[in-house]
C-alpha positions in Angstrom: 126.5 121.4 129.7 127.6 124.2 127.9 125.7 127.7 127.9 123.0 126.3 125.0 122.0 123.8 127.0 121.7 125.6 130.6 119.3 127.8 128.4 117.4 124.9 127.3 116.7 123.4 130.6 115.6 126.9 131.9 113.6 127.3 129.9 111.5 123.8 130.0 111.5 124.8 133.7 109.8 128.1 133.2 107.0 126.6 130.9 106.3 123.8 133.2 106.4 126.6 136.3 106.3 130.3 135.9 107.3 131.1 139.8 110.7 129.0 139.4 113.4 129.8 142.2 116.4 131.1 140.9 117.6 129.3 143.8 116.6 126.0 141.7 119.1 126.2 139.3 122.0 127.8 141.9 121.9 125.3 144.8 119.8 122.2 143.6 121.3 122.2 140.0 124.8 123.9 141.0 125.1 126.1 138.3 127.4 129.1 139.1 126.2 132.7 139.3 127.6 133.0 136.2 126.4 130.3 134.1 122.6 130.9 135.5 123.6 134.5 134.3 124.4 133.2 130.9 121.5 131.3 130.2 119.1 133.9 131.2 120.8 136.6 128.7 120.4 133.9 125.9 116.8 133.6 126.4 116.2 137.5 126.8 118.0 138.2 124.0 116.3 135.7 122.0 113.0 137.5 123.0 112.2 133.9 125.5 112.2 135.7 128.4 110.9 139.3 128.9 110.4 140.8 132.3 107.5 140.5 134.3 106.3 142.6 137.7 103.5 139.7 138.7 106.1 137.1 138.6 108.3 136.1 141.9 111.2 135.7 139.6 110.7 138.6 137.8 110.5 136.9 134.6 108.2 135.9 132.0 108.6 132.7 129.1 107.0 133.4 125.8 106.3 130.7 123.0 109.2 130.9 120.2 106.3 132.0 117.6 105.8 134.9 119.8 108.9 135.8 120.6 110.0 135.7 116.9 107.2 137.8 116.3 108.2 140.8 119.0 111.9 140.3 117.6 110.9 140.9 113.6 108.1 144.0 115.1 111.3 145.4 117.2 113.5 145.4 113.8 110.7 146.7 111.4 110.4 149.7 114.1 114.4 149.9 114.0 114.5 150.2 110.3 111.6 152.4 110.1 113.4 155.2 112.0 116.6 154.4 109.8 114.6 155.0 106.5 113.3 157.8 108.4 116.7 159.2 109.2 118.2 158.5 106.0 115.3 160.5 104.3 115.5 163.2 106.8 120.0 163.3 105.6 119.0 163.4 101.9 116.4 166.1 102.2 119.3 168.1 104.2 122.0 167.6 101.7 119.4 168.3 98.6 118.7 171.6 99.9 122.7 172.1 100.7 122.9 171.7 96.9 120.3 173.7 96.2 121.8 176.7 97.8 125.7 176.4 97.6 126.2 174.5 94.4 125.6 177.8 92.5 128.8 179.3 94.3 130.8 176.3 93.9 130.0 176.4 90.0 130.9 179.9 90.6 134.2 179.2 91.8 135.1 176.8 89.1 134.3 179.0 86.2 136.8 181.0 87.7 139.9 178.6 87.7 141.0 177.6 83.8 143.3 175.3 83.6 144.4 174.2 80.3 146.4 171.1 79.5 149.4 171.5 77.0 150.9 168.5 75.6 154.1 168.3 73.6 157.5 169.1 73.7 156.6 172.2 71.3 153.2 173.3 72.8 154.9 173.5 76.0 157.8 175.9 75.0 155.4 178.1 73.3 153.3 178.3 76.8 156.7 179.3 78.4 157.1 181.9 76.0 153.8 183.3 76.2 153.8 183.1 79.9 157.7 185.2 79.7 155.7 187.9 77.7 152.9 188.1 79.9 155.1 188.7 83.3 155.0 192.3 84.5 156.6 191.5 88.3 157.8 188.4 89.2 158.8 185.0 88.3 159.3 182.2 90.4 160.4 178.6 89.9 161.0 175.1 91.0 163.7 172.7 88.9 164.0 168.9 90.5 165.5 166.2 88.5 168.5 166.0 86.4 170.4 169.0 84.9 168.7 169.8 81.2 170.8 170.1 77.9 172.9 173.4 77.3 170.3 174.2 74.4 167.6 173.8 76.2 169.2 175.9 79.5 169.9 178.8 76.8 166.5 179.1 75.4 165.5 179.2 78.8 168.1 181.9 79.9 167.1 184.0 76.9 163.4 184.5 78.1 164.8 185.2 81.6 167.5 188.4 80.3 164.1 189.6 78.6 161.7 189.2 81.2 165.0 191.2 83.5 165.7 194.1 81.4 161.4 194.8 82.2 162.4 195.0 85.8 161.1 191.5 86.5 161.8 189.9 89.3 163.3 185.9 89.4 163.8 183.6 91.9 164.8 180.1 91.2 165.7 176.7 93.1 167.4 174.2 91.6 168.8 170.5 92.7 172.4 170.8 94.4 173.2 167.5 92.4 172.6 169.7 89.0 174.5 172.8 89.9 177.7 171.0 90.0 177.3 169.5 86.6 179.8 172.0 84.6 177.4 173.4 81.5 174.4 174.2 85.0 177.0 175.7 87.2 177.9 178.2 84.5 174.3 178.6 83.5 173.4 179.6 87.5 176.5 181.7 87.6 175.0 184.0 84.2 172.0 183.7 86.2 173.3 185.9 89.3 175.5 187.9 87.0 171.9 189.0 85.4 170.7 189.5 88.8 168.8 186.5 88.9 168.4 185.3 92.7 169.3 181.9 92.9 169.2 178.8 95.7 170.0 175.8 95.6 168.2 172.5 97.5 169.0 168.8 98.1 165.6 167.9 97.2 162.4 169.5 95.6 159.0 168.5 95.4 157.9 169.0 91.8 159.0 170.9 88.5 157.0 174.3 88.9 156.6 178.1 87.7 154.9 180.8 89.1 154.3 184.1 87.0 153.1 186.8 88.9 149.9 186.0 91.3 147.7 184.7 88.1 149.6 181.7 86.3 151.3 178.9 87.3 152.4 176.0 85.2 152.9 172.2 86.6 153.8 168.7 85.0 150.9 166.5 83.8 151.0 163.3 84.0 152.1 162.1 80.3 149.9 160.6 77.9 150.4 156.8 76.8 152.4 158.2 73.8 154.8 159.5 76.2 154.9 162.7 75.3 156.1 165.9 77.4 153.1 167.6 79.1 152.0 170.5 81.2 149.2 172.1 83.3 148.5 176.0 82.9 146.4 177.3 85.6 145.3 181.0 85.5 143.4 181.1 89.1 144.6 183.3 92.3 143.3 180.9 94.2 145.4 177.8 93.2 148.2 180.2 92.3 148.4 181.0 95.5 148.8 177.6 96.7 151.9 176.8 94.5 153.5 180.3 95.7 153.5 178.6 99.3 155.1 175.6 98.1 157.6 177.7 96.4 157.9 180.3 99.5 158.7 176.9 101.7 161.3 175.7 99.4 163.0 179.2 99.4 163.1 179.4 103.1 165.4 176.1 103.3 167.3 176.1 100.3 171.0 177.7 100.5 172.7 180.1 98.3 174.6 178.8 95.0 177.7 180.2 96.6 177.2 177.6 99.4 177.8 174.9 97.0 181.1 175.1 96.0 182.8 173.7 99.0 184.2 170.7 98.8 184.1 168.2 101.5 187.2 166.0 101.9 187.1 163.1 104.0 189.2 163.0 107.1 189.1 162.4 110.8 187.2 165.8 111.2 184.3 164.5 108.0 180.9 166.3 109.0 177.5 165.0 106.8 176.8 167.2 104.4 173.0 168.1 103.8 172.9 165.8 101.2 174.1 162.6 103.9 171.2 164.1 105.8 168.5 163.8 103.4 169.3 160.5 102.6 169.3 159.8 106.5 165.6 161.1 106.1 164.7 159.4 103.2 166.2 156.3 104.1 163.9 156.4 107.6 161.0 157.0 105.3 161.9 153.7 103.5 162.4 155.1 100.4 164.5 152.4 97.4 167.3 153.9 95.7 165.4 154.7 93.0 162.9 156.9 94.5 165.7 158.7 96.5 167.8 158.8 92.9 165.0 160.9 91.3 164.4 163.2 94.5 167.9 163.8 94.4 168.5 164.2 90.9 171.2 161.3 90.6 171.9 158.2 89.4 170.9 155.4 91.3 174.6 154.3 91.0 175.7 157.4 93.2 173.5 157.0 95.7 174.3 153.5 96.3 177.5 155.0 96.5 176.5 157.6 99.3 174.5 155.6 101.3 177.5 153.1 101.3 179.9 156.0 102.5 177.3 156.7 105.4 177.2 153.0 106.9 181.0 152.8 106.8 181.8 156.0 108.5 179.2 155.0 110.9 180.1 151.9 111.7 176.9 150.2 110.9 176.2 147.1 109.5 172.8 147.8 107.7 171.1 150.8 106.6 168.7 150.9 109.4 171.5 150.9 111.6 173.1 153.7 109.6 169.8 155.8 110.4 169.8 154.9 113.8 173.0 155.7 114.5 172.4 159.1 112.4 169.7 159.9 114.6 171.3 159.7 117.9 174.3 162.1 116.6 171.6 164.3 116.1 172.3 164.9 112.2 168.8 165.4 112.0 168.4 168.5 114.6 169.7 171.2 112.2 
């Protein structure tokens, strides 16, 4: 008899006598303590059974109508003080509205951003934005190194913004300063007295003017097209000068990248094997780690294939593992 039908039979047994022995069911019946225990919280949560002071047993049997009906009053009260709570939430978050949506509207009105799209739109909100500087210039370059003309156009607004006392700082991918036309673009940079770092990887393509403008990639329309973000609020500004101030911190000097490492007996990994180690722990494809890096996919292949052989490992989880424990990932 499974735990149904040990409810069943005590219940008949508590219609047909309301002062049943527990004892009944326990040493006459042999139920365990445990199945009489099951059967009686079927019948009390069903509403069957409710207790009862006047009864030896302590226990009362009420018709199924009537229990139905205590079970379907006990709900109605239940979702009474739900409706009662949810109106209670509501009225709290109208009146939040009420009072702080006016400074939040505030606070909007404050930050413009403007969306620029096109190759042409966007140069001419660089220019304006290398007239408009009066201190400092700051800047982000990812991805893979641009055409000379571009570069120039780009190094022309930067001797302008320089001979008005403006300060520049600027990051750029190690992969792209060793491309010959970018390594002698950086090194007119400095000469200009331009401060200039170089990292493995950055997070996004960014420039900071001042503490008032700051202008970001958009995602590009369905016609492809080059586009941009202007944003003329402190607040947000401020934000992207953090990023920038982060990147700064870790990058290393352009000086630092002209070593060459030659493989030998005494090889070291270079910062670039230990990003990849990272990367490749976060799971990244070569693709993803290609376009953080600002490579081809080709050379990374190649990189990650020059890790797992001077590691001995078999796999490139292996590789990272065995990265790991030769702490190349402490520094």
């Amino acid at each position: 008899m499974d735990a149904r039908g040990r409810a069943q039979a005590l219940y008949r047994i508590a219609l047909d006598d309301a002062s049943w022995p527990p004892e009944l069911l326990t040493e006459e019946r042999g139920w365990s303590g445990t199945e009489f225990a099951e059967a009686l919280q079927l019948l009390c949560r069903l509403g069957l059974f409710v207790p009862s002071p006047d009864t030896l047993n302590g226990w009362t049997a009420l018709a199924p109508d009537t229990a139905l009906r205590n079970l379907l009053l006990e709900e109605e009260r239940h979702t009474g003080a739900l409706l009662t709570a949810v109106q209670q939430t509501r009225s709290a978050l109208a009146q939040v509205v009420a009072d702080f949506q006016p400074v939040h509207a505030g606070e909007l009105s404050s930050a413009q951003m403007e969306l620029v799209v096109g190759a042409a739109n966007v140069s001419a909100a660089l220019e304006d934005a290398s007239q408009r500087v009066e201190e400092e210039v700051l800047s982000l370059h990812p991805g893979r190194a641009l055409p000379a003309e571009m570069i120039e156009a780009g190094f022309e607004r930067d001797q302008l913004a320089l001979g008005r006392g403006v300060r520049i700082r600027t990051i750029h991918l190690g992969s792209t300063a060793a491309v010959p036309h970018m390594a002698a673009y950086l090194r007119r940079l400095v000469g200009a007295g331009t401060q200039v770092r170089t990292a493995h990887t950055l997070p996004l393509r960014l420039i900071v003017v001042d503490r008032s403008l700051a202008i970001v990639p958009a995602p590009r329309p369905a016609d492809g097209e080059i586009a941009a973000i202007v944003l003329r609020s402190e607040t947000l500004v401020e934000v992207f000068r953090g990023i920038f101030e982060h990147c700064w911190v870790s990058a290393s000097a352009v000086a630092d990248t002209t070593a060459v490492v030659e493989p030998g007996d005494d090889w070291r990994p270079t910062g670039r094997h230990r990003e990849l180690v990272r990367m490749l722990s976060g799971g990244l494809t070569d693709e993803a780690m290609a376009r953080k890096l600002g490579l081809s996919e080709r050379t990374v292949r190649r990189l990650v294939s020059e890790l797992t052989e001077r590691l001995g490992a078999a796999s490139r989880f292996q590789a990272g593992v065995c990265a790991v424990r030769l702490g190349w990932l402490d520094d």
